[in-house]
C-alpha positions in Angstrom: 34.7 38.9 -76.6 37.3 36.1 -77.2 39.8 35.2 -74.7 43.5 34.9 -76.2 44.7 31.8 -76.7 45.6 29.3 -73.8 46.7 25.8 -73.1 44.5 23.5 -71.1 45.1 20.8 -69.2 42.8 18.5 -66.8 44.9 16.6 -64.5 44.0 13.7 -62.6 45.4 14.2 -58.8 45.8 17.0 -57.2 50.0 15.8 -57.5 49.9 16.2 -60.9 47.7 19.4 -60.9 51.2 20.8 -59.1 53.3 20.0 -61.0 51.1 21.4 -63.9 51.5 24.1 -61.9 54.9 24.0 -61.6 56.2 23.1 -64.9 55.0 26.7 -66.1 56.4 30.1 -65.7 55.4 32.1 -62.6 52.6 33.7 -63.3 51.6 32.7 -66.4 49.5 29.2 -65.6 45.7 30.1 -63.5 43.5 27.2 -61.4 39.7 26.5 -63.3 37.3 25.6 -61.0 34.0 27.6 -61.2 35.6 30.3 -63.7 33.0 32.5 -62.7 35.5 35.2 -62.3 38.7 34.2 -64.2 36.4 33.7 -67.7 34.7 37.0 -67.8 38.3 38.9 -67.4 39.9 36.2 -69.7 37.1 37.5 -72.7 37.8 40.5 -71.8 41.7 39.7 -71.8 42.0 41.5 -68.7 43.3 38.7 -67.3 45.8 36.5 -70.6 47.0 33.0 -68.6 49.1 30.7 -71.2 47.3 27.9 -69.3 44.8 26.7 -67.7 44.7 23.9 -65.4 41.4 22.5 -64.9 40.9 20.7 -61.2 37.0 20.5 -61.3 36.6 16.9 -61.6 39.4 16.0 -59.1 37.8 14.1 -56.1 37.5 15.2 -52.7 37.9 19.0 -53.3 33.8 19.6 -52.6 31.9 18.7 -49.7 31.2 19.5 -46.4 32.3 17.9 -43.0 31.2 18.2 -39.4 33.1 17.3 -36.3 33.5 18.2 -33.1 36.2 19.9 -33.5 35.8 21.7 -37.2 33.6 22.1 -39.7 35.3 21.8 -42.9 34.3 22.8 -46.3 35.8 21.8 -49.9 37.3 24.0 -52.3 34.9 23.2 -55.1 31.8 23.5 -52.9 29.9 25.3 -54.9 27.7 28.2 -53.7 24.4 26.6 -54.3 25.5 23.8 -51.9 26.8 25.9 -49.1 23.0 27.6 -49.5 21.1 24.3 -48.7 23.6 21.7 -47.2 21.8 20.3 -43.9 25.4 19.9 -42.8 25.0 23.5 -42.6 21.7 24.0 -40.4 23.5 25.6 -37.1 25.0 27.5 -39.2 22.6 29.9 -41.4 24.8 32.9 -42.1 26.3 30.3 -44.9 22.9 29.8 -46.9 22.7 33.9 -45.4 25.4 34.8 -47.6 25.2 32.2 -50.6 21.7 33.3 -51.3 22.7 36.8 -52.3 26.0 35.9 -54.5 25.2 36.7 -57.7 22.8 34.9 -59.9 21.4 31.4 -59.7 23.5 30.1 -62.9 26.8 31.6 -60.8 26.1 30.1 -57.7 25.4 26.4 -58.9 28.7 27.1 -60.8 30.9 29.0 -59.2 32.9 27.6 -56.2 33.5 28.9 -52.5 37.6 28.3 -52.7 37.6 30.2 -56.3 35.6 33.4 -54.4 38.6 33.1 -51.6 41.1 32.3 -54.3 40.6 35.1 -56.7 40.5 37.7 -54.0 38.3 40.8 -55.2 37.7 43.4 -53.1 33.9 43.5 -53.4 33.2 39.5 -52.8 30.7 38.4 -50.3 32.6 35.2 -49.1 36.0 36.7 -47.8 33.6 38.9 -45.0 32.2 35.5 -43.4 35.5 33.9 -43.9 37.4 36.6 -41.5 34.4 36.7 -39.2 33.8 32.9 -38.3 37.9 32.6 -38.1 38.5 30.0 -41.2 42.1 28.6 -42.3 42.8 28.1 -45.6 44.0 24.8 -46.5 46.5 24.8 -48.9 48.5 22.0 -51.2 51.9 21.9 -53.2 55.4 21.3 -53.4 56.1 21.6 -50.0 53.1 19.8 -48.8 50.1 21.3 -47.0 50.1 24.2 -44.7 47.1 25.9 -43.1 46.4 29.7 -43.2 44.2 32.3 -40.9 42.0 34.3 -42.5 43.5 37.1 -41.1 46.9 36.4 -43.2 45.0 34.9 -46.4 44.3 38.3 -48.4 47.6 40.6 -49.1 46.1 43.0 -52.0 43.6 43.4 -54.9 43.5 40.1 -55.8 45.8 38.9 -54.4 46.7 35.8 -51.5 49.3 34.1 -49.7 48.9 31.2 -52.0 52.4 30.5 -53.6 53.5 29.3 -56.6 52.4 25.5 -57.2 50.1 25.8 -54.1 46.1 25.0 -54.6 43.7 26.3 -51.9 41.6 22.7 -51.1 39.7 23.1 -48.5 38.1 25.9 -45.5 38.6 25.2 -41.9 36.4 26.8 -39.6 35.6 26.0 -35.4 32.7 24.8 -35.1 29.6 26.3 -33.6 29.8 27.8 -30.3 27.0 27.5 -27.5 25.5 31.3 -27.4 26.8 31.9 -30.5 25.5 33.3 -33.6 26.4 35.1 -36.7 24.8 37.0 -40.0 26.1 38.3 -43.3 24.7 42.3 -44.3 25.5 44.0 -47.2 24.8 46.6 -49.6 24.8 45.5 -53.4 25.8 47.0 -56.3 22.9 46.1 -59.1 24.8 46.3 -62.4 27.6 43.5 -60.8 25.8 42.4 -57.7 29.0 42.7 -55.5 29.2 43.8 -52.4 29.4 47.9 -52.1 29.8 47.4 -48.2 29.5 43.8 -46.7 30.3 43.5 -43.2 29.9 39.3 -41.5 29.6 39.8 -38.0 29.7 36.8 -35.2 29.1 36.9 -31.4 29.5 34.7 -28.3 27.6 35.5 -25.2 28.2 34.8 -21.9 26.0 33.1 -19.1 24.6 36.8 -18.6 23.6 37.4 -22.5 26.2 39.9 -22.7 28.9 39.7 -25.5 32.0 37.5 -24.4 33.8 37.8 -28.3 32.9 39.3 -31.2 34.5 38.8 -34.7 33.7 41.0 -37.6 34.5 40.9 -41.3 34.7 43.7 -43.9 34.7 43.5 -47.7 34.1 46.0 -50.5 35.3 48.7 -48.3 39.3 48.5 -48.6 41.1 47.6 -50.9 41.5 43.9 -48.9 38.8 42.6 -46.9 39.5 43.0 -43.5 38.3 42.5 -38.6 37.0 45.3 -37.6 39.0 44.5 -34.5 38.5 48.0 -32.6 34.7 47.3 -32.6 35.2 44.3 -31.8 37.1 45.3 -28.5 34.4 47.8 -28.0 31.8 45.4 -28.3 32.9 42.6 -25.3 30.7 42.9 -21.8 28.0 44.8 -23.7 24.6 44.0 -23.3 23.6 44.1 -27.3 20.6 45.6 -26.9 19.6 48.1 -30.3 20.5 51.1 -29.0 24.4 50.0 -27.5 24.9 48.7 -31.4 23.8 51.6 -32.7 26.2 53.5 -30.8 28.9 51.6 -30.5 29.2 51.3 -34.8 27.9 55.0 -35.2 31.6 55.7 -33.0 33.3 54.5 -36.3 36.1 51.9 -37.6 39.3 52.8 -37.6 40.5 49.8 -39.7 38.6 51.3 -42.6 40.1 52.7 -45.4 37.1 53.2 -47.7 38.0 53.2 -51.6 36.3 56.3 -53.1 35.3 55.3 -57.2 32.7 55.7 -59.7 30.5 53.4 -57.6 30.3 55.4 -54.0 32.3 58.0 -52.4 34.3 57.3 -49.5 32.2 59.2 -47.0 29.0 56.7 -48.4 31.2 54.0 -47.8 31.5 54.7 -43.9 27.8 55.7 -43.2 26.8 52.2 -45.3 29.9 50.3 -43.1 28.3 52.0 -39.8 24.4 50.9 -40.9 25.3 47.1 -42.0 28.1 46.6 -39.1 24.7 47.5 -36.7 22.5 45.0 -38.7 24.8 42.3 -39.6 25.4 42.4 -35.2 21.7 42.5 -34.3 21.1 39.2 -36.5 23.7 38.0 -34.5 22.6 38.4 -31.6 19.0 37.0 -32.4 20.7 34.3 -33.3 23.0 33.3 -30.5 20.3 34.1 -28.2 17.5 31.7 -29.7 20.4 29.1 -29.6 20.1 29.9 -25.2 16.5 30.1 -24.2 15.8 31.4 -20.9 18.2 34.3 -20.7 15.7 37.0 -19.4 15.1 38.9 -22.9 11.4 40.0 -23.1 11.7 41.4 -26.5 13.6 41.3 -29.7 16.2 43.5 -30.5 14.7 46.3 -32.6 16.5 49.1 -35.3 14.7 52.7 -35.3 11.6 51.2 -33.5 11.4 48.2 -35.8 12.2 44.3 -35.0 15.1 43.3 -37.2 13.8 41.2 -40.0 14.9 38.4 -39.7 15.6 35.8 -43.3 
């Protein structure tokens, strides 16, 4: 499998990668970073740019910083480095979800802003990304403008990244007291994408009942996407197993499950109802080992089980 022919360039600023950008016709120049998606569909010429615009060595697009305020993560920062930053220590559904991406050789390559970038429907990242709030920073001929999650994604593959624009880095608030959050999933072997992925995060109050809850969907819909009527459901509950089981056994409205060769729709809602319970009760665990002391005097158990906990 060859690739049809393409122009490449490596610019030297993220300036002049815009004006790389911008010196093409719509459309027909794509960013490299980790190419762990855009290659495989280029050999397969599923996807033919007539350039490619390499930003991988451009400084200051990888890394992760911590403030008070945000933590903030680079582009480029690659999988493999969101699964063992110590940056990233109060926050374990990163190294939750980068551990199950793929294959070891994709996630030292491929990139966290690529995943958000390139949009497919079955990606792991775009879940956590909608369910810890991120903003997508983004760069180009107008300057820099930030993004919600919520508005990133607008179809199969596809973002409210413009033309010229370059995603650069991930915004997201930092750690809450009584918070927590977790990353469940269901993978498909062949690809290892995500059949059903659901990110789930949860703030309690001084009582160790749910204050917020924000939950993130891929591989469901055609666009990842909050499960924002369970999340309404959710607030004041006590999340003990059996109230989760419940309340995600009532159903999601917001999903609109894609029936293919992979699962029918119908699997898709029972496997949405099971990993929505178990990506929640990770939560939970977590956000209350963050508060010791708030009465609990056992964990929070699935069919008579404990949760496992990674």
């Amino acid at each position: 499998m060859i690739p049809a022919a393409f122009e490449y360039l490596r610019p030297r600023s993220l300036e002049e990668a815009v004006a790389c950008l911008l010196q093409r016709e719509p459309g027909t120049a794509a960013i490299l970073a980790g190419g762990m998606s855009l290659i495989p569909a280029m050999k397969l010429r599923l996807a033919r740019p007539a350039t490619l615009v390499d930003i991988v060595r451009l400084r200051g697009l990888a890394g992760i910083v911590r403030s008070a305020e945000h933590l903030r993560i680079g582009a480029l920062t690659t999988h493999a480095a969101l699964g063992g930053a110590p940056e990233l220590a109060r926050y374990p559904v990163f190294a939750e979800t980068a551990g199950v991406v793929a294959d070891p050789q994709i996630r030292h390559r491929g990139t966290l802003g690529g995943s958000l970038a390139y949009a497919h429907p079955a990606a792991d990242w775009p879940a956590v990304f909608l369910a810890l709030q991120g903003e997508a920073q983004l760069f180009g001929p107008q300057g820099r403008r930030s993004v919600p999650a919520e508005d990133f994604f607008t179809g199969i593959f596809e973002t409210t990244i413009g033309a010229g624009e370059i995603l650069t880095e991930i915004r997201f608030p930092s750690v809450r007291e009584r918070s927590g959050a977790a990353y469940s999933r269901m993978c498909l072997q062949a690809s290892g994408m995500a059949l059903v992925g659901v990110a789930a995060q949860i703030m309690l109050d001084a009582e160790g009942r749910i204050d917020h809850a924000s939950i993130g969907v891929t591989g469901v819909n055609a666009v990842p996407f909050r499960a924002r009527s369970l999340e309404m459901r959710l607030r004041g509950v006590l999340p003990a197993a059996a109230a989760l089981r419940d309340l995600c056994a009532t159903g999601i409205p917001e999903a609109e499950p894609l029936s293919d060769p992979h699962a029918a729709a119908d699997y898709r809602l029972q496997m949405l109802r099971i990993h929505a319970e178990r990506a929640l009760g990770r939560a939970f665990e977590r956000a209350r080992a963050a508060v010791p002391g708030l009465g609990y005097s056992a964990p929070v158990t699935r069919d008579g089980e404990p949760v496992v906990r990674p």
